[in-house]
C-alpha distance (Angstrom), angle and dihedral (degrees) to the residues before:
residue distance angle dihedral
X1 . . .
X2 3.83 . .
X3 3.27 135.0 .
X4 3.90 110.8 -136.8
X5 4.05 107.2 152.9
X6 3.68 150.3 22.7
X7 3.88 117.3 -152.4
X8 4.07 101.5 -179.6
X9 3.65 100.0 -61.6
X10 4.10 102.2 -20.4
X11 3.71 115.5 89.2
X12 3.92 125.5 -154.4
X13 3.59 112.2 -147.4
X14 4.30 124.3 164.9
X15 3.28 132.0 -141.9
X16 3.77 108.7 -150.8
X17 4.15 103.5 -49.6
X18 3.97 87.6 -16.0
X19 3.85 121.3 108.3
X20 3.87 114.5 -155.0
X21 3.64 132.5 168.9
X22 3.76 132.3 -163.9
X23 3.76 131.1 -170.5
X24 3.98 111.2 -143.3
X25 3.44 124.0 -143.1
X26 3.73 105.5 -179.6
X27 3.87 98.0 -18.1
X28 3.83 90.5 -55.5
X29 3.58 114.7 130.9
X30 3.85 129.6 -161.3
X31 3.59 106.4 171.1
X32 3.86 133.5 -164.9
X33 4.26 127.7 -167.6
X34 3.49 106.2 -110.0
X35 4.25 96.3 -176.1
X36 3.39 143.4 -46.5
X37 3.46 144.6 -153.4
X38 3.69 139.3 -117.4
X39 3.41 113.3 -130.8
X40 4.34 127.5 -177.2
X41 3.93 104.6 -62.2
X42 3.84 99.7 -109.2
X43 3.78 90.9 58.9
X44 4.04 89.9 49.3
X45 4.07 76.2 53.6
X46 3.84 92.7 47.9
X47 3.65 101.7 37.5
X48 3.90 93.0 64.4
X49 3.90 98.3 64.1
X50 4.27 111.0 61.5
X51 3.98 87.8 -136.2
X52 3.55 97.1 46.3
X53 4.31 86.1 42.4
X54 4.03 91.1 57.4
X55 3.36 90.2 38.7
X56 3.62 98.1 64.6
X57 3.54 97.3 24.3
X58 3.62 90.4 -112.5
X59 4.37 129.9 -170.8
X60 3.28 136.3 14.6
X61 4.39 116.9 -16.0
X62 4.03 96.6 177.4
X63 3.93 142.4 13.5
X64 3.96 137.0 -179.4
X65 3.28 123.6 -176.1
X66 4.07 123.3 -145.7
X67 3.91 133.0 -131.5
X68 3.66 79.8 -115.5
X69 3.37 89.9 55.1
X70 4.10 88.5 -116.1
X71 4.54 103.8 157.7
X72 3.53 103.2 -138.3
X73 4.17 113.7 -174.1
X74 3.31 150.6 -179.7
X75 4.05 121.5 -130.0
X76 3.76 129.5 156.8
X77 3.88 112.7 -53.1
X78 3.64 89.4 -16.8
X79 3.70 143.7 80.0
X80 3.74 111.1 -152.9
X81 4.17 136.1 -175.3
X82 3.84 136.0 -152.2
X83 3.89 112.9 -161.4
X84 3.98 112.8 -152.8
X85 3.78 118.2 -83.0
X86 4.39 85.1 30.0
X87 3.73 113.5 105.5
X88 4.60 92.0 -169.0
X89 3.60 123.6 69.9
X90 3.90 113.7 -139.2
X91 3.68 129.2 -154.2
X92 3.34 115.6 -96.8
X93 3.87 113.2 167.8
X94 3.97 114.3 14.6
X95 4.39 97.7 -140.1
X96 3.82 113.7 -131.3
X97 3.42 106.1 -176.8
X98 3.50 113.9 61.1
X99 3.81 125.9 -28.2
X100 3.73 105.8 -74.6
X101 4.05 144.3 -34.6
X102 3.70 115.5 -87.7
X103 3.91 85.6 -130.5
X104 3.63 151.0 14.1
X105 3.99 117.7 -134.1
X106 3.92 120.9 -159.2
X107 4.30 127.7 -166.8
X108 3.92 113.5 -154.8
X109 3.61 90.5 -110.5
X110 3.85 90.9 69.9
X111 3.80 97.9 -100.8
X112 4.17 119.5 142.4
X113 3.36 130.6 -148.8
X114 3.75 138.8 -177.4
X115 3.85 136.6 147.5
X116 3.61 137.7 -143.5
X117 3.53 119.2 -81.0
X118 4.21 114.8 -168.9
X119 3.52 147.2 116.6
X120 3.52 98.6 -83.7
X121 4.07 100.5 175.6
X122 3.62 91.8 160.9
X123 3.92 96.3 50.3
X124 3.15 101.1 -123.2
X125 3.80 122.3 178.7
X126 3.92 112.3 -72.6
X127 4.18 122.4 -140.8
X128 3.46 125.1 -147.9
X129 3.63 109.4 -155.8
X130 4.07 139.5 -146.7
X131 3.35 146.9 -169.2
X132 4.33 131.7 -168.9
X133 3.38 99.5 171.7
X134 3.62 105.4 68.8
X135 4.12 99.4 -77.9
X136 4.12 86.0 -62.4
X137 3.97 94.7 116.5
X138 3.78 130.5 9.8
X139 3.48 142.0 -165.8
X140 3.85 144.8 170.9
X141 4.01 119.3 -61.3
X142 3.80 94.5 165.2
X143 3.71 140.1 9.3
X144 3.87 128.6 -168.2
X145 3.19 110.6 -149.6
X146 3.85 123.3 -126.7
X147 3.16 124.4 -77.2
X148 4.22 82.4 28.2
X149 3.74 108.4 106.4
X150 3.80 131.8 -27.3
X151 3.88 102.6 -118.7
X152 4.09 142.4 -18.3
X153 4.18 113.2 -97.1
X154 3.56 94.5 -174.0
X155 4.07 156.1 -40.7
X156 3.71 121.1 -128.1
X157 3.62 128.2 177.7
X158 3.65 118.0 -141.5
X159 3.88 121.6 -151.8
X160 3.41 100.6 -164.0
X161 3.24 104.9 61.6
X162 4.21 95.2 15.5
X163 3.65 94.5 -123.1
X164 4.06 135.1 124.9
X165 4.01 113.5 -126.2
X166 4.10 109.6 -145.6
X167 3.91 113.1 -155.4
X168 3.79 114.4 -169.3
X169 3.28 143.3 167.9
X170 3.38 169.0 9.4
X171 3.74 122.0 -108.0
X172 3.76 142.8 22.3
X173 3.44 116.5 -30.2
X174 4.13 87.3 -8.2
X175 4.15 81.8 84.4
X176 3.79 102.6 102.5
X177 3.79 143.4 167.9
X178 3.92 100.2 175.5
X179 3.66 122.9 172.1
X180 3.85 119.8 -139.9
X181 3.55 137.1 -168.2
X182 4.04 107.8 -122.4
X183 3.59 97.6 -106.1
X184 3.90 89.6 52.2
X185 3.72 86.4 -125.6
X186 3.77 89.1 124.8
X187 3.75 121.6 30.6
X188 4.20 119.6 167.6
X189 4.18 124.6 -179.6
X190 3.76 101.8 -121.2
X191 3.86 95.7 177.4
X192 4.00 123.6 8.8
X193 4.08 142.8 129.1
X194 4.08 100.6 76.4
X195 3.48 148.3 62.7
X196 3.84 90.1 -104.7
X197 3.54 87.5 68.7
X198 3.63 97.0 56.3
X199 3.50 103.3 104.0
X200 3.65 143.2 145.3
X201 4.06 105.9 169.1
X202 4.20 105.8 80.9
X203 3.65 132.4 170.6
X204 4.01 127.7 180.0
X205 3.47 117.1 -156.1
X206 3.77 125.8 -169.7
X207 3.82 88.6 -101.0
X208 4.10 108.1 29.8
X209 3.81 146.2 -13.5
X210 3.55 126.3 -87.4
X211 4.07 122.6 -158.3
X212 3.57 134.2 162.0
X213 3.97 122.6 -159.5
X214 3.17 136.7 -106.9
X215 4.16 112.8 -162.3
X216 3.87 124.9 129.6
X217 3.72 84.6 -164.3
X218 4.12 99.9 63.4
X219 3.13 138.8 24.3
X220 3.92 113.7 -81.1
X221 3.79 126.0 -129.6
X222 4.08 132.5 168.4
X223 3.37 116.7 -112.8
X224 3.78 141.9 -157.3
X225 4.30 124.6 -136.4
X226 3.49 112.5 -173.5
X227 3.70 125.2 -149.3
X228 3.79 88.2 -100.8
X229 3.58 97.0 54.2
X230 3.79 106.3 -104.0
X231 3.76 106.6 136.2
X232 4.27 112.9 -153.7
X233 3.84 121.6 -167.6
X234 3.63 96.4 -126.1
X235 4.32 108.3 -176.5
X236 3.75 139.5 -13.9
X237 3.92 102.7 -119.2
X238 4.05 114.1 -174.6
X239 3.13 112.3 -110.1
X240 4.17 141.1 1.8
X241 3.96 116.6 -54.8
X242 3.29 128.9 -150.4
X243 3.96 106.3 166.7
X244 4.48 130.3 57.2
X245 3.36 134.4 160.1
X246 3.72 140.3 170.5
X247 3.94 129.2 -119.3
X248 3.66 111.8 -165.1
X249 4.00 102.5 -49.2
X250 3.83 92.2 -22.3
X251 4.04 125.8 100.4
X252 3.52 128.0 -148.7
X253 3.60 141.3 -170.9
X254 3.91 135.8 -175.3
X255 4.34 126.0 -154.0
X256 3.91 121.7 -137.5
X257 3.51 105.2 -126.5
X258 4.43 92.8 -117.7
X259 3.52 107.5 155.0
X260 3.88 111.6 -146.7
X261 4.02 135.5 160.6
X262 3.85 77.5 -98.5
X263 3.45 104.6 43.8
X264 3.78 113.3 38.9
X265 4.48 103.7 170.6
X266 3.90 115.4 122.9
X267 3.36 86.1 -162.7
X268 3.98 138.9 84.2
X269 3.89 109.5 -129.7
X270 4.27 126.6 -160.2
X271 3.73 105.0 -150.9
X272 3.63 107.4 -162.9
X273 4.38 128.4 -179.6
X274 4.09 125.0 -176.3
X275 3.77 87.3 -162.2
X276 3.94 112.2 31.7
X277 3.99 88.7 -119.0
X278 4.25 110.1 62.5
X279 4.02 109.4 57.8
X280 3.77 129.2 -158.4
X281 3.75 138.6 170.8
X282 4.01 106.5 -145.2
X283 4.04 94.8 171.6
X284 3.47 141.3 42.7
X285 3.76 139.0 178.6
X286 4.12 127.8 -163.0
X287 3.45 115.1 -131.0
X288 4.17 108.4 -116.2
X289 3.53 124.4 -130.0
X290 3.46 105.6 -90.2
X291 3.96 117.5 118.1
X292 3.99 105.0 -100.3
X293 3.92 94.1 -140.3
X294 3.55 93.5 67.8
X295 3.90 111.5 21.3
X296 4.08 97.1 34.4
X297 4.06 142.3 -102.3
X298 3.70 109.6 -64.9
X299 4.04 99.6 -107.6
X300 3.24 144.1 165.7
X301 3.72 112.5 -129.5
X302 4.24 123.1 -151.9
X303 3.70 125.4 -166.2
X304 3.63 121.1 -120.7
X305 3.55 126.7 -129.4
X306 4.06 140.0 67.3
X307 3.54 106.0 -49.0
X308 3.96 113.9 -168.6
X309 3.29 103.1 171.7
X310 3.85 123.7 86.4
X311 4.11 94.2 -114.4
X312 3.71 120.2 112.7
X313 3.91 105.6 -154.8
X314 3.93 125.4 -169.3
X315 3.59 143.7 174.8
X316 3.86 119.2 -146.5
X317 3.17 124.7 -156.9
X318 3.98 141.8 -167.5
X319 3.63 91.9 3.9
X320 3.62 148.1 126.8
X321 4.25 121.8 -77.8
X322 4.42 88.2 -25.0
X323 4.57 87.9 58.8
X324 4.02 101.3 160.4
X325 4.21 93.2 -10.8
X326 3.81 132.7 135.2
X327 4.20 124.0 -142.1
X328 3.49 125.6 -169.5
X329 3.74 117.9 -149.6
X330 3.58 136.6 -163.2
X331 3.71 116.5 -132.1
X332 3.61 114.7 -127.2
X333 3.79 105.0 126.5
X334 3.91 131.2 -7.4
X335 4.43 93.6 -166.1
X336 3.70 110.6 103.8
């Protein structure tokens, strides 16, 4: 299974091109199948075997659930929607560039927003995509223009100050965290020009901002913007992160196991803090012996969405004795 989204206290998690949810009271889980999708009949083939899954990169990659309870996902080349009462996700936008956006970003007023995620070595010109009508047509909020950026890390809307952070990257002045108004009409660069910047992991808190990076190049650290725009190295963490979260008032964030001249760890790292300031890293995972290129980073993967009950749940990946499982786990303490 993966975890992909928090809803309150009921998480949705897949299991290849199954959707499932579970509400947990206390860390027990009963869960039920919600939908699933069809996808073409080799990857039904490929998605049952855990090699074969990784291999082809196989399920479901993000989620985001609705007010109207609308499922909107992300599968290979597709993004796809379940409207309540249906049990099959249909197609609704075939992706061209790339294979699919590392996340799905909702506003309370129903709006979706996600932006394309590819190789992009010639820089071309890079969409931003949305959606009012429940995920069932889209069209372009945003476009970079060429030359701009490489690719889209990810959207996040901020209630607090009703705005959508953009993170993009990879090089140079392509390293962004803008800040955009939710009809796009407005969109400034609030941190850009270095690796530091580079970041695809974001979580806004009432009071500040909370990033890790994401740089094979440097070494990586979390960081901490606060609402008035002072930005505060917080932590060296081991390695480049992709994936945070929050769990009541504490923040977490997980490394990709991406060994580099910079960053040496074989292992994938959670980094969790109950008050934005002390750090620790209560779990690790070593990365099996599969080769990377083919069968993935080792990672550890984090749902998105508001999460208010007191259950940490995570999906690693590529690793040693937990390969492709999800834990649940009960937060007490986060020091070693």
């Amino acid at each position: 299974m993966r975890a992909l989204y928090w809803d309150g206290d009921v998480l949705y998690a897949s299991r290849g091109y199954e959707l499932l949810k579970a509400r947990l009271n206390g860390g027990n889980a009963t869960w039920q199948t919600l939908g699933h999708y069809q996808p073409e009949w080799w990857r039904k083939v490929s998605s049952v075997s855990r090699l074969s899954s990784r291999l082809f990169r196989d399920g479901f990659h993000a989620l985001n659930m609705l007010p109207t309870k609308h499922l909107v996902a992300a599968v290979p080349k597709a993004i796809i929607t379940l409207a309540p009462g249906e049990t099959e996700f249909r197609i609704t936008h075939r992706v061209l560039h790339g294979t699919r956006p590392l996340h799905i970003a909702s506003t309370p007023d129903g709006r979706l927003y996600w932006g394309e995620y590819f190789d992009n070595q010639r820089r071309e010109e890079v969409h931003i995509y949305t959606s009012a009508d429940h995920g069932q047509s889209w069209n372009v909020a945003y476009t970079f223009p060429r030359g701009a950026i490489r690719h889209v890390h990810n959207i996040v809307y901020d209630e607090w100050e009703n705005c959508l952070w953009v993170l993009t990257g990879d090089n140079g002045l392509e390293c962004r965290i803008l800040k955009a108004s939710c009809d796009f009409r407005t969109v400034e660069v609030v941190l850009s020009g270095n690796q530091q910047a580079r970041a695809v992991a974001f979580v806004p808190t009432r009071d500040a901002l909370y990033f890790s990076s994401d740089t094979p190049f440097e070494a990586n650290h979390i960081y901490c913007l606060d609402r008035r725009g002072k930005l505060q190295k917080l932590t060296g963490i081991s390695s480049s992160s992709i994936y945070g979260c929050r769990v009541g008032n504490a923040i977490f964030f997980s490394t990709m196991i991406e060994p580099t001249s910079v960053n040496r760890d074989h292992n994938a790292r959670l980094y969790g803090s109950v008050d934005g300031a002390s750090w620790h890293n209560p779990l690790s995972w070593c990365k099996d012996m599969l080769p990377k290129s083919l069968f993935q980073f080792g990672n550890v993967f984090l749902p998105d969405g508001p999460n208010t009950s007191n259950i940490l749940a995570l999906t690693t990946v590529a690793v040693k004795r937990d390969d492709l499982q999800t834990s649940l786990w009960r937060l007490e303490s986060i020091a070693p």
